[in-house]
N, C-alpha and C positions, 0 to 999 in steps of 0.2 A: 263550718258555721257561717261561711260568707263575711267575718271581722277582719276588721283591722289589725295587724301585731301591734298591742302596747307598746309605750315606751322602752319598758323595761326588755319587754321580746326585741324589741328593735337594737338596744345596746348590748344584750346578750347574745343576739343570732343563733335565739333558740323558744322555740315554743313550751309554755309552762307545764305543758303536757310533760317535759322533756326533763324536769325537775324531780319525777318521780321513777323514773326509768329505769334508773340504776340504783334502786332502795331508798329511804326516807330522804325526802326532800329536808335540808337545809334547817326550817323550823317546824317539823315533822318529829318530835322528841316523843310522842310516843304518849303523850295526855292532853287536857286540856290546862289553857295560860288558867294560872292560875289568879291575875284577874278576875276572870270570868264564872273562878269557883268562886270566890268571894261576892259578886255579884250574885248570882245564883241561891247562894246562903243565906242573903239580906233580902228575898223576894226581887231580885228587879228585873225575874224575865216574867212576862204573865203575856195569857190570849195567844198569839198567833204571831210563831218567833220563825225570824229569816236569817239565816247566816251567809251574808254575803262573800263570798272567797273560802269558803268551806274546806278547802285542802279534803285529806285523806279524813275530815268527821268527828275531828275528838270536840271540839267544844258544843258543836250541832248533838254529840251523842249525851253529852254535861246535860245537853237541857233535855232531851229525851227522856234524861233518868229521871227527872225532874216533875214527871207526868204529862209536860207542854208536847202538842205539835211542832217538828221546826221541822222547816224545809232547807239545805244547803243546797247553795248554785255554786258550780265552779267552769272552767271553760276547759280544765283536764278531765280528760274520761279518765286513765289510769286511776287519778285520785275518787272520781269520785266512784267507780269503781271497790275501790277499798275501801272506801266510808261503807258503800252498800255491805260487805263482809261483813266488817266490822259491827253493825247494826243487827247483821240477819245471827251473827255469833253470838251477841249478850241480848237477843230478841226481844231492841228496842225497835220503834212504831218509828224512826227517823225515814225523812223522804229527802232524796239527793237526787238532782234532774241538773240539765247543764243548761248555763246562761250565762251571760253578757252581764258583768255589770256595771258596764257603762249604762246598759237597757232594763234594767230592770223594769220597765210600764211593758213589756213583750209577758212577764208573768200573767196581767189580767188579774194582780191579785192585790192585796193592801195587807201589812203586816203589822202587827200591837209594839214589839219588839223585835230591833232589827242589832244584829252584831257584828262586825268587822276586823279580824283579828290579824294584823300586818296586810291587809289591802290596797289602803288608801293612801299609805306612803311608799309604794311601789307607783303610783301614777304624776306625770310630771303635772304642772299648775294648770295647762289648758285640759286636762285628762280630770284631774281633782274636779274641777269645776263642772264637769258633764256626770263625774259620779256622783257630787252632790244631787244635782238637779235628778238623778236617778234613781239613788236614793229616799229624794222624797217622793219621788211619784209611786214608791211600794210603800210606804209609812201611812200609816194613819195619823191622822191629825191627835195630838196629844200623843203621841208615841214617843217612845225612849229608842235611843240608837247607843251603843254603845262602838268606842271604838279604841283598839289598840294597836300603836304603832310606836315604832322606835323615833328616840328624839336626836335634838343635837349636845345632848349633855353628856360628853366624852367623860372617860377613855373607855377604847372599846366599843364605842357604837357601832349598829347596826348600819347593813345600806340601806339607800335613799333615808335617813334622819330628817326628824320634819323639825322646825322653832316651834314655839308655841304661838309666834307670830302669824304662822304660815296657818295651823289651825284655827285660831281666832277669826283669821281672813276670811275659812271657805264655810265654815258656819256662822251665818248675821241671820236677823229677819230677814232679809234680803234672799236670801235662797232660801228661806222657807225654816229656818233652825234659829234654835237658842243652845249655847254653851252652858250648858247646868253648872257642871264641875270639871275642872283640867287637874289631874292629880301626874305627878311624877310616881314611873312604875316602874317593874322589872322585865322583860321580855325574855322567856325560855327559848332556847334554843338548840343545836347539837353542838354547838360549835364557840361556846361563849359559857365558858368555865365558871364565870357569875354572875351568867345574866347580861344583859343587854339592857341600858339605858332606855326609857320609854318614857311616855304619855299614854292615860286612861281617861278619855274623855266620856262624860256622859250628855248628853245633846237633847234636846226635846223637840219632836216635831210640833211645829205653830199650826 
């Protein structure tokens, strides 16, 4: 794809591709965060939904079932590879294409509802800051982003944990967002017996 390794490829000395290789990836548990059902249940996906970091499609496939278009970017073929299965198997209308989402303005497209499910705290602070600005440049103005990531409210947290400091920081009017709501949440995973401490922010594009 002619990128850069992320941070997190750079600390791992492995490409995310490489997460899926030897069976489900890490938080890869086999549904959608359940977040995002709950979001979903209260109307707050509508119009033209992007799921940024898409993994192997389960929450991209949540809004599917849901009657929306969503398109998931990811920068693993494997994964998105198996999102495709998994769509063409329960013959949901989901579309998975690979991308950047540092780059998301290379789509050419604008989205109503955009989603982020453990992305954005996998990138370090000069990386967060390029996805913001990235992030809005796919958003439509008045749009909702929803985003979930693990916090730093131990025991048992998650890698890369973000403060609530740290997200208050990369969404101001200033890059283009308002902080609607920051709720503390639960983060599924394989590997975390009850869950993993989290943040559910829900964000509005200015």
């Amino acid at each position: 794809m002619g990128r850069e390794p992320t941070s997190h490829e750079r600390r791992t000395g492995r490409p995310w591709d490489a997460s899926y290789e030897d069976g489900p990836a890490p938080w890869d548990f086999g549904g959608p965060q359940p977040a995002f059902v709950r979001a979903a249940d209260d109307g707050g996906f509508t119009g033209e939904v992007l799921d940024a970091g898409c993994g192997s499609g389960e929450n991209a496939l949540l809004v599917a079932d849901r009657g929306l278009h969503v398109l998931g970017v990811d920068v693993a073929e494997t994964a998105l590879s198996r999102a495709r299965e998994k769509a063409a198997g329960q013959g949901l209308a989901a579309e998975f294409v690979t991308a950047d989402a540092l780059h998301l303005e290379a789509l050419g497209r604008r989205f109503d509802t955009v989603l982020d499910s453990g992305l954005l705290h996998t990138f370090d602070a000069a990386e967060r800051a390029r996805y913001v600005a990235s992030l809005a440049a796919a958003t439509n103005p008045g749009g909702t982003l929803y985003v979930l990531c693990f916090s730093d409210a131990g025991p048992d947290t998650g890698p890369h944990p973000v403060t609530e400091a740290e997200l208050r920081e990369v969404f101001t009017p200033d890059t283009g967002w308002r902080l609607a709501s920051l709720e503390r949440e639960r983060v599924h995973t394989r590997f975390h017996e009850h869950d993993a401490p989290g943040w559910f922010a829900t964000v509005q594009r200015l």
